[in-house]
N, C-alpha and C positions, 0 to 999 in steps of 0.2 A: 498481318500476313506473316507466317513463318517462311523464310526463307529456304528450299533444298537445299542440300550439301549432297554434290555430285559424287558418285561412286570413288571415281579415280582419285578423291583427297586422300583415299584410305590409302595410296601407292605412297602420297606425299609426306606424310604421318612423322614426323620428327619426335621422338621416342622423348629425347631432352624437354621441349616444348610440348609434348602433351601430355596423355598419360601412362603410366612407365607400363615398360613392357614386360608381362612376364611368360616366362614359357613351362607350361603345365605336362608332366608324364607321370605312370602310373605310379611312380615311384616319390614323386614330389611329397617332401614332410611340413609340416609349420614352419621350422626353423627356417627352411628354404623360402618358406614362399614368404616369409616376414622378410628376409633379406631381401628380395626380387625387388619385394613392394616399398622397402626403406624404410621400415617402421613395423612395430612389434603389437602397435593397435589397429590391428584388422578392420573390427569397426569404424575406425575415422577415416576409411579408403573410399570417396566417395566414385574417382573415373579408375578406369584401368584397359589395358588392351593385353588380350590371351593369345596365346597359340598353343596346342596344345596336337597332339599325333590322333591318328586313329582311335588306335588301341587303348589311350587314355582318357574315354568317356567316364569312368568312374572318376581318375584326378579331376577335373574341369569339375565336375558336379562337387564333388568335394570342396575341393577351390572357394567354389561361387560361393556356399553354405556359408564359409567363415569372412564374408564380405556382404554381413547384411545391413549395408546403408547405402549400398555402389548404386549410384543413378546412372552413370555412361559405362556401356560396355561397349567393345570391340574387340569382335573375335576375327583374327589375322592370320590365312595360311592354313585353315581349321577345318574337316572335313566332318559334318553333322549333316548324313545322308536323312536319319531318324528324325531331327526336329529337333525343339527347343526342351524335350523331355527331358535332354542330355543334362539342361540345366538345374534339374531337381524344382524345390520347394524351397520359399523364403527371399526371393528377388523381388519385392514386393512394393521398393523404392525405387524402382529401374523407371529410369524416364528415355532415355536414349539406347538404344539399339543399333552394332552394326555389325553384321553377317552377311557381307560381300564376298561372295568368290565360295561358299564353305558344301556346297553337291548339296543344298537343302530340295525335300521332295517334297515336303509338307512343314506346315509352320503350328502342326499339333505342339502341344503346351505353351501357346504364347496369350491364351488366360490367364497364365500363373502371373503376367505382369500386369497386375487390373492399371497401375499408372502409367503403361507407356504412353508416351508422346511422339515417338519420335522412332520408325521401324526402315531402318537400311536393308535389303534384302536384296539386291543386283546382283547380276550375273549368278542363279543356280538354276533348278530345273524345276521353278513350283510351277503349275496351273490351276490353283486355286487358290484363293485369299477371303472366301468367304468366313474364315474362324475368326479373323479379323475383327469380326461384327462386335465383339464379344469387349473391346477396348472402347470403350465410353471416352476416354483422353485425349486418342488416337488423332495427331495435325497431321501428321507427315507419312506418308506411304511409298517407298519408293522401289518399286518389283521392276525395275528397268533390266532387259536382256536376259526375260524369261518366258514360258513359255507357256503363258494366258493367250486361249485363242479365241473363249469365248467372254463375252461381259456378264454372262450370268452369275458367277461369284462376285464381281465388282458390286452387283446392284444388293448385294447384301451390307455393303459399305453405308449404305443412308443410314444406319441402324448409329454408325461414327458420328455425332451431332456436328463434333468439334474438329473436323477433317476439313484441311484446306488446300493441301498439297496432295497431289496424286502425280507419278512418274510411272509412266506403262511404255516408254520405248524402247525399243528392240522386241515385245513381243509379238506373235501372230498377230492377235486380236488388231493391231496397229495398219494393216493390210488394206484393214474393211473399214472406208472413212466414214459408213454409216452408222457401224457400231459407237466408233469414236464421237463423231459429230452429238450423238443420243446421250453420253454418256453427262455432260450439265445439267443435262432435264432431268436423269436418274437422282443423279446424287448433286440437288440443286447447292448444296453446301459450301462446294470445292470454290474456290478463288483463284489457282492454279491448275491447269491437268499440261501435263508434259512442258512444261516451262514455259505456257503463255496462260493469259489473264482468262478467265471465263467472265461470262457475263457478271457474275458475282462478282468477281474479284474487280471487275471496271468501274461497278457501283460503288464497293470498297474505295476505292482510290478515289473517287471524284468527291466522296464525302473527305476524306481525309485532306485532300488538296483545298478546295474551299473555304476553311478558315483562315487555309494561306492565302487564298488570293484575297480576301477581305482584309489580310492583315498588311498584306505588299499594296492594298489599296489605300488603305487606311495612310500606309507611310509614307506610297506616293502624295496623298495630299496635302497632307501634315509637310511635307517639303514646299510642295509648293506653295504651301503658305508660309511658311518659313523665309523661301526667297519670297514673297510677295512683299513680305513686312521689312523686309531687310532694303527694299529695292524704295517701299516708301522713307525708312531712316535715312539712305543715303540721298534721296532726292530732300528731303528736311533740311541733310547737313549743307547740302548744297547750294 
């Protein structure tokens, strides 16, 4: 089971201890953003976290181009009403995704990441996630405090083989605990929906536990044979 990573880490985010921070305008040159980034080989920049203005969708798409190995991105403070189009072409090693807080209305070009794994999207205005479908890699989904009212883009999710984690609270759809209750049987996959176990994910676990308790049986005995033999030595010695 993949674990979520709740929205609010993005608040917590230690620039020194993760990855460095840089900030994109339309004016930003190589020289600069080599500097930002601490290093003059782009290529070997595998996380990074952006911020970048409005008005500089072309830097950030720029940006992104001369960062073709970045598996985690994080965009911080970023306002991409448009979608992931802003990103261009060539992110194509992107495993993690986060786009907390950025006025997203649609998550148009996020095909372009055929490897993600891992799609932070909280807090914007999407109600749909059907494109979704399209991530074959796709564990983690987390559209927490937006504003899906219906589960019919969700049930395009089953098409995600490898989908275990699903995060849908704060939106509408969350209202109707009919919708919600349906939503295991749709997408029997998930192991997690909003931070509790689905029936999948309880199957998961009792297989995974189970060799432990064979093995904590196994050691319970093996002790008590252990004292067993030790309790005939000393009655021997005695």
């Amino acid at each position: 089971m993949v674990p979520p990573r709740r929205a609010n880490e993005e608040e917590k985010e230690d620039a020194a201890d993760g990855p460095r921070l840089v900030h994109i305008t339309a004016a930003t040159e190589l020289s600069e953003l080599q500097r930002q980034l601490g290093t003059a080989r782009l290529e070997a920049v595998r996380a990074v976290s952006l911020t970048s203005e409005p008005e500089s969708a072309g830097g950030l798409s720029w940006a992104l181009q001369r960062l073709p190995r970045l598996q985690e991105l994080r965009l911080l403070r970023t306002a991409l009403p448009g979608g992931l189009r802003a990103f261009g072409s060539g992110l194509f090693q992107l495993r993690v995704l986060w786009m907390v807080g950025c006025q997203l209305t649609t998550l148009d070009g996020v095909c372009a990441l055929p490897r993600l794994r891992e799609l932070y999207v909280a807090r914007n205005q999407l109600d749909d996630v059907s494109v979704c479908s399209c991530l074959e890699q796709l564990q983690v989904l987390d559209v927490e405090d937006n504003q899906l009212s219906e589960s019919v883009s969700l049930m395009f999710l089953r098409a995600c083989s490898e989908l275990c984690t699903l995060e849908l609270r704060g939106n509408p759809l969350c209202s109707d605990r009919t919708q919600l209750q349906q939503l295991p049987d749709w997408l029997p996959q998930l192991q997690t929906l909003n931070g509790e176990l689905t029936e999948t994910g309880r199957k998961l676990l009792r297989r995974l536990q189970r060799p432990a308790l064979k093995v904590n049986t196994w050691m319970a005995a093996a002790a008590a044979a252990n004292a067993g033999l030790e309790r005939k030595r000393t009655g021997e010695c005695t």
